[in-house]
Backbone atoms as SQL, in Angstrom:
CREATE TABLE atoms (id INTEGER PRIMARY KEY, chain TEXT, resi INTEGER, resn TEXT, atom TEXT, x REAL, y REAL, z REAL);
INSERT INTO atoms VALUES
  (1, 'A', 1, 'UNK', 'N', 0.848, -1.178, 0.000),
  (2, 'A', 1, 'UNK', 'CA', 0.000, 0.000, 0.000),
  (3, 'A', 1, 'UNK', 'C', 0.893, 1.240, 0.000),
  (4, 'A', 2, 'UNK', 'N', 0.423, 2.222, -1.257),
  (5, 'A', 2, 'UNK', 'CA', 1.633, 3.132, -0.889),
  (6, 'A', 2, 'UNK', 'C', 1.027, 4.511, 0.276),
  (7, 'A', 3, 'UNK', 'N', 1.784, 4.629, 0.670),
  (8, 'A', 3, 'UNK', 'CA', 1.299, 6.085, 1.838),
  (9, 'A', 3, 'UNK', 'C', 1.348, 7.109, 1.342),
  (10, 'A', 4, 'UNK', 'N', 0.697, 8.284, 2.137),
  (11, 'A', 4, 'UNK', 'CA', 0.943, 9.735, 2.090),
  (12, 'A', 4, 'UNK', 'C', 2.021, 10.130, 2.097),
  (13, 'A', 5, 'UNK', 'N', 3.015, 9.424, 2.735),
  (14, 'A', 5, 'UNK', 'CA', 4.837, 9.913, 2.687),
  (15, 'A', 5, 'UNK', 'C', 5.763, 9.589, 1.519),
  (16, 'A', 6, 'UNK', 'N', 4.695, 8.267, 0.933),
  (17, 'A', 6, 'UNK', 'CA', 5.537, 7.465, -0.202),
  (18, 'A', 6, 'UNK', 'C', 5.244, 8.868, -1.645),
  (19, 'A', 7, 'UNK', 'N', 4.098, 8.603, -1.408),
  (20, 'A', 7, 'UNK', 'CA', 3.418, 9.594, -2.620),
  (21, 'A', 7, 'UNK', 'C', 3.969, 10.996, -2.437),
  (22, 'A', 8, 'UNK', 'N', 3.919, 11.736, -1.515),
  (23, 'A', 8, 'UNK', 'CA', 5.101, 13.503, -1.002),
  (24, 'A', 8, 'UNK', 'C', 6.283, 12.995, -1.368),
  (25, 'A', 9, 'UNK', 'N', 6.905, 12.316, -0.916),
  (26, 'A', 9, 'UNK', 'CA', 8.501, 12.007, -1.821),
  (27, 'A', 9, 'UNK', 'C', 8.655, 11.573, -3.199),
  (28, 'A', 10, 'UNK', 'N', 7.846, 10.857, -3.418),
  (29, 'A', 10, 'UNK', 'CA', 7.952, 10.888, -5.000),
  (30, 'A', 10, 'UNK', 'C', 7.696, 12.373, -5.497),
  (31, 'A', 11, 'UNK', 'N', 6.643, 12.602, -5.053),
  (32, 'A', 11, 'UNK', 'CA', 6.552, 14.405, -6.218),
  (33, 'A', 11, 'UNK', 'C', 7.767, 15.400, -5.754),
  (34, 'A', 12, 'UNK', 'N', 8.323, 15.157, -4.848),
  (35, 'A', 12, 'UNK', 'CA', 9.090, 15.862, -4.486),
  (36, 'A', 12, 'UNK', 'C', 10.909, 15.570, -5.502),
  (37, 'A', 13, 'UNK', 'N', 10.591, 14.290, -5.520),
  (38, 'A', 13, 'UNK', 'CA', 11.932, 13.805, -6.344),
  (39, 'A', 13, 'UNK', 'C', 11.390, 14.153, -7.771),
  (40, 'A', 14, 'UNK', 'N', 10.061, 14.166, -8.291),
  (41, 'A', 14, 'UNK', 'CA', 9.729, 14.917, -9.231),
  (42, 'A', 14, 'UNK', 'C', 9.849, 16.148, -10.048),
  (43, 'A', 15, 'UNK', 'N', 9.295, 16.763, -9.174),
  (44, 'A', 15, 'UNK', 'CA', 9.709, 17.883, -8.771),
  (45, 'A', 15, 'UNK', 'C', 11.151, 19.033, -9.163),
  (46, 'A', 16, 'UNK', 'N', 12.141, 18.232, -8.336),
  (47, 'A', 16, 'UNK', 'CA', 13.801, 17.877, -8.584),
  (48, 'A', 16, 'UNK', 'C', 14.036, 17.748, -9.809),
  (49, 'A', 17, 'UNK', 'N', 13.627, 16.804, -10.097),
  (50, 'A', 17, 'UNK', 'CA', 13.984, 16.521, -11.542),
  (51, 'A', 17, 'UNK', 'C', 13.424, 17.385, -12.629),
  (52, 'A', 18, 'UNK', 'N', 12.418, 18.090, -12.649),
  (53, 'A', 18, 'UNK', 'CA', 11.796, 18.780, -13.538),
  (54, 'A', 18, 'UNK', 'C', 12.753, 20.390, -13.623),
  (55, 'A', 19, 'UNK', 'N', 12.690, 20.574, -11.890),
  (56, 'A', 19, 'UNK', 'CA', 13.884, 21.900, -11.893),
  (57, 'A', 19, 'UNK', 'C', 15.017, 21.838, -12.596),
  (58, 'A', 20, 'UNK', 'N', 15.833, 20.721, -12.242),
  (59, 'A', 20, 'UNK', 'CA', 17.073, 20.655, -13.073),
  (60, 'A', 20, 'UNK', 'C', 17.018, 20.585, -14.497),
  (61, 'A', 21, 'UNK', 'N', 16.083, 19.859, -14.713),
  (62, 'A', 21, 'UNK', 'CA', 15.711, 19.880, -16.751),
  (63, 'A', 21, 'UNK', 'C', 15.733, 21.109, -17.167),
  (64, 'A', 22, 'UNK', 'N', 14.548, 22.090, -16.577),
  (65, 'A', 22, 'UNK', 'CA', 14.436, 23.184, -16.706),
  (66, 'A', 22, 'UNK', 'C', 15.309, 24.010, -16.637),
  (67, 'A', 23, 'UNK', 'N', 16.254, 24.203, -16.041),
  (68, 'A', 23, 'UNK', 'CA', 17.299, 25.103, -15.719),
  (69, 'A', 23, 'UNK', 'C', 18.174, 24.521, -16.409),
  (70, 'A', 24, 'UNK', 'N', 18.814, 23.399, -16.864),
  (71, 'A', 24, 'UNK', 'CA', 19.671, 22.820, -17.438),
  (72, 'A', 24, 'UNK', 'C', 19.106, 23.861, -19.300),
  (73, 'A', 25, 'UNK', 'N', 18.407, 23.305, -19.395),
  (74, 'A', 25, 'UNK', 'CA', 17.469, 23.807, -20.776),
  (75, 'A', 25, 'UNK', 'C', 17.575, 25.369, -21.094),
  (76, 'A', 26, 'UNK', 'N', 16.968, 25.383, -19.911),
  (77, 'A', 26, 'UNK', 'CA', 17.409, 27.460, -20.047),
  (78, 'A', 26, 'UNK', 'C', 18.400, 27.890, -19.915),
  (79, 'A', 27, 'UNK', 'N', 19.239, 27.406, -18.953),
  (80, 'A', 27, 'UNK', 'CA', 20.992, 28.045, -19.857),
  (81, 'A', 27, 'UNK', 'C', 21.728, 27.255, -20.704),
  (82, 'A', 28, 'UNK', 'N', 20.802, 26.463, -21.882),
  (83, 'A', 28, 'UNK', 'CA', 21.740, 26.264, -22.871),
  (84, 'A', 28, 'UNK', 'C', 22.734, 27.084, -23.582),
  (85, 'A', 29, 'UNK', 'N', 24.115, 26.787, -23.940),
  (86, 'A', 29, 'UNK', 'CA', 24.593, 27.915, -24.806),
  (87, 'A', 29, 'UNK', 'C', 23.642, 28.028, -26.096),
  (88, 'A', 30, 'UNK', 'N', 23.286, 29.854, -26.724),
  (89, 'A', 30, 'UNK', 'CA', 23.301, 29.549, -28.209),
  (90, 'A', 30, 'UNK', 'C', 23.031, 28.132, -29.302),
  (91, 'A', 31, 'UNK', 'N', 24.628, 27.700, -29.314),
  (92, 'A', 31, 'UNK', 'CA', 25.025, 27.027, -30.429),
  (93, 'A', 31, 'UNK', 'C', 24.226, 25.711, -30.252),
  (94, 'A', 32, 'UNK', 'N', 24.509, 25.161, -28.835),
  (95, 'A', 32, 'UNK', 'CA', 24.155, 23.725, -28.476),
  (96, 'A', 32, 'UNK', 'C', 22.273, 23.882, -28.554),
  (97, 'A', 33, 'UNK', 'N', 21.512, 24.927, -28.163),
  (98, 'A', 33, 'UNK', 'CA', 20.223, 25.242, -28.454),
  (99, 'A', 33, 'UNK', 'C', 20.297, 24.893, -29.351),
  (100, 'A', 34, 'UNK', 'N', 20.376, 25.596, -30.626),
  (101, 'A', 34, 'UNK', 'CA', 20.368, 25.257, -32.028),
  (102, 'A', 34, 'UNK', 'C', 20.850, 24.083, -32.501),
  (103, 'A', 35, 'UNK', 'N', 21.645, 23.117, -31.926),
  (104, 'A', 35, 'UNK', 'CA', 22.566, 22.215, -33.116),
  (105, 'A', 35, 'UNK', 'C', 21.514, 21.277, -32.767),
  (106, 'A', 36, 'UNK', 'N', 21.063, 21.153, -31.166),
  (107, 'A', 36, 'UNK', 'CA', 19.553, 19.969, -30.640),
  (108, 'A', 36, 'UNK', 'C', 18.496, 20.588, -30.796),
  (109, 'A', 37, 'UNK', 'N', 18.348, 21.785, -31.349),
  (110, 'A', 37, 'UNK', 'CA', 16.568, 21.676, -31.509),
  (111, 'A', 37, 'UNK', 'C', 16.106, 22.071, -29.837),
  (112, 'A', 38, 'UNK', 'N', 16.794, 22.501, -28.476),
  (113, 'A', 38, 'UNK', 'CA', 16.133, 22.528, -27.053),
  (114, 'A', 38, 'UNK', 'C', 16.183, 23.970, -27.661),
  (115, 'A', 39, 'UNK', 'N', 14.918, 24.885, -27.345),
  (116, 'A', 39, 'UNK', 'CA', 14.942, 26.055, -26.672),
  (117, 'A', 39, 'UNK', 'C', 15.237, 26.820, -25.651),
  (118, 'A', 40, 'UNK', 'N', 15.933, 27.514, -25.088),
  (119, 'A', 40, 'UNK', 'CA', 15.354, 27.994, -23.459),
  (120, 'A', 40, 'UNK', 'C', 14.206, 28.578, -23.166),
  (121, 'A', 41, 'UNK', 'N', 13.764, 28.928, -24.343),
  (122, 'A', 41, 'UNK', 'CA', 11.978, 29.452, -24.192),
  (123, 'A', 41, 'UNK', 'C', 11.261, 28.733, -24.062),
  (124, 'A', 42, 'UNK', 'N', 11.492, 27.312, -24.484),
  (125, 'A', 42, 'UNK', 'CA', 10.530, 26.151, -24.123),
  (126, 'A', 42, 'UNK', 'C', 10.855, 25.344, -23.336),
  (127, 'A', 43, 'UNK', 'N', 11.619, 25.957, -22.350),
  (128, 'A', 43, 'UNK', 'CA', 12.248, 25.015, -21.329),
  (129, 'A', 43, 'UNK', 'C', 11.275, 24.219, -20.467),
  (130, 'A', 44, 'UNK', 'N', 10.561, 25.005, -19.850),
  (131, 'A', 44, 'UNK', 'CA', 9.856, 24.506, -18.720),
  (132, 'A', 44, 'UNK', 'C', 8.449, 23.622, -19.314),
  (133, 'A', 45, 'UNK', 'N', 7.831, 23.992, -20.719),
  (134, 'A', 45, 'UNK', 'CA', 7.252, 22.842, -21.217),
  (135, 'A', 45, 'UNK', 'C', 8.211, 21.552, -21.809),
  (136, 'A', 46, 'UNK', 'N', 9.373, 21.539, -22.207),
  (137, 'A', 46, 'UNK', 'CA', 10.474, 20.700, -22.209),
  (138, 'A', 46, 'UNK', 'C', 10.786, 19.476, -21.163),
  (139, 'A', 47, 'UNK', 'N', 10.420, 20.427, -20.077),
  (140, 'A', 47, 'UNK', 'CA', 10.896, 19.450, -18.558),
  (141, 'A', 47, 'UNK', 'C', 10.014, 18.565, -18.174),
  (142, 'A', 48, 'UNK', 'N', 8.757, 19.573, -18.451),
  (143, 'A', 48, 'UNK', 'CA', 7.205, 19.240, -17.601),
  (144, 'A', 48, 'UNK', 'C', 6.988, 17.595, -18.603),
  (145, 'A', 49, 'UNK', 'N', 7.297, 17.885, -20.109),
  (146, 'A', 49, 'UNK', 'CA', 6.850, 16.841, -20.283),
  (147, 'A', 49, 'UNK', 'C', 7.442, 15.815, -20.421),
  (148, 'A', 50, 'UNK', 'N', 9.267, 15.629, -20.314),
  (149, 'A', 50, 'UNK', 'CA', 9.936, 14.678, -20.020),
  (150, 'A', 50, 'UNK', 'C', 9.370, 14.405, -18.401),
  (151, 'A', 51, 'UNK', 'N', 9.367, 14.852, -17.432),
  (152, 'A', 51, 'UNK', 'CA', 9.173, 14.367, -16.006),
  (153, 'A', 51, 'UNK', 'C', 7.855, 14.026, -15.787),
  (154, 'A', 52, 'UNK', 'N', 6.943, 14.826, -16.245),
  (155, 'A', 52, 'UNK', 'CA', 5.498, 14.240, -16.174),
  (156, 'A', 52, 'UNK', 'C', 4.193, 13.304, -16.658),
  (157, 'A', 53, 'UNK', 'N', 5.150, 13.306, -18.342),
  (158, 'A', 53, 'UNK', 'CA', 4.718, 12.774, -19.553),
  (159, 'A', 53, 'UNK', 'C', 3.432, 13.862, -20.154),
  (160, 'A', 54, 'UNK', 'N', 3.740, 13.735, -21.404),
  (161, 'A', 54, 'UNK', 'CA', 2.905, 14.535, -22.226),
  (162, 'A', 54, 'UNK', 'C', 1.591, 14.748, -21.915),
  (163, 'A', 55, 'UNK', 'N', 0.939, 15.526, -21.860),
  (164, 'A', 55, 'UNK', 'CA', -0.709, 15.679, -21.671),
  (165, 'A', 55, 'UNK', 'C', -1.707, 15.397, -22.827),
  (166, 'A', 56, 'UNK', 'N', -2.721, 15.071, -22.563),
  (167, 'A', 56, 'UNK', 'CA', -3.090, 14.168, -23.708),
  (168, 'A', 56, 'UNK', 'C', -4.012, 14.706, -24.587);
């Protein structure tokens, strides 16, 4: 059975992970933006939907 503590730590390691995508994403250099196709303008939909999965 999972708990109320199991389920708060998971979103929380979630969470984590979505920040760092995000911030990783938004200070891409320039060049490396462009050569992969990441924006920093689309960072935070970038993160949301690697960590959360796409919305449907």
């Amino acid at each position: 059975m999972i708990t109320v503590f199991d389920m708060l730590a998971k979103s929380a390691r979630n969470y984590a992970k979505y920040r760092a995508t995000r911030d990783e994403i938004a200070n891409l250099p320039e060049d490396i933006a462009r050569d992969t196709g990441l924006f920093p303008a689309d960072a935070e939909r970038i993160a949301r939907e690697a960590v959360y999965g796409k919305a449907a």
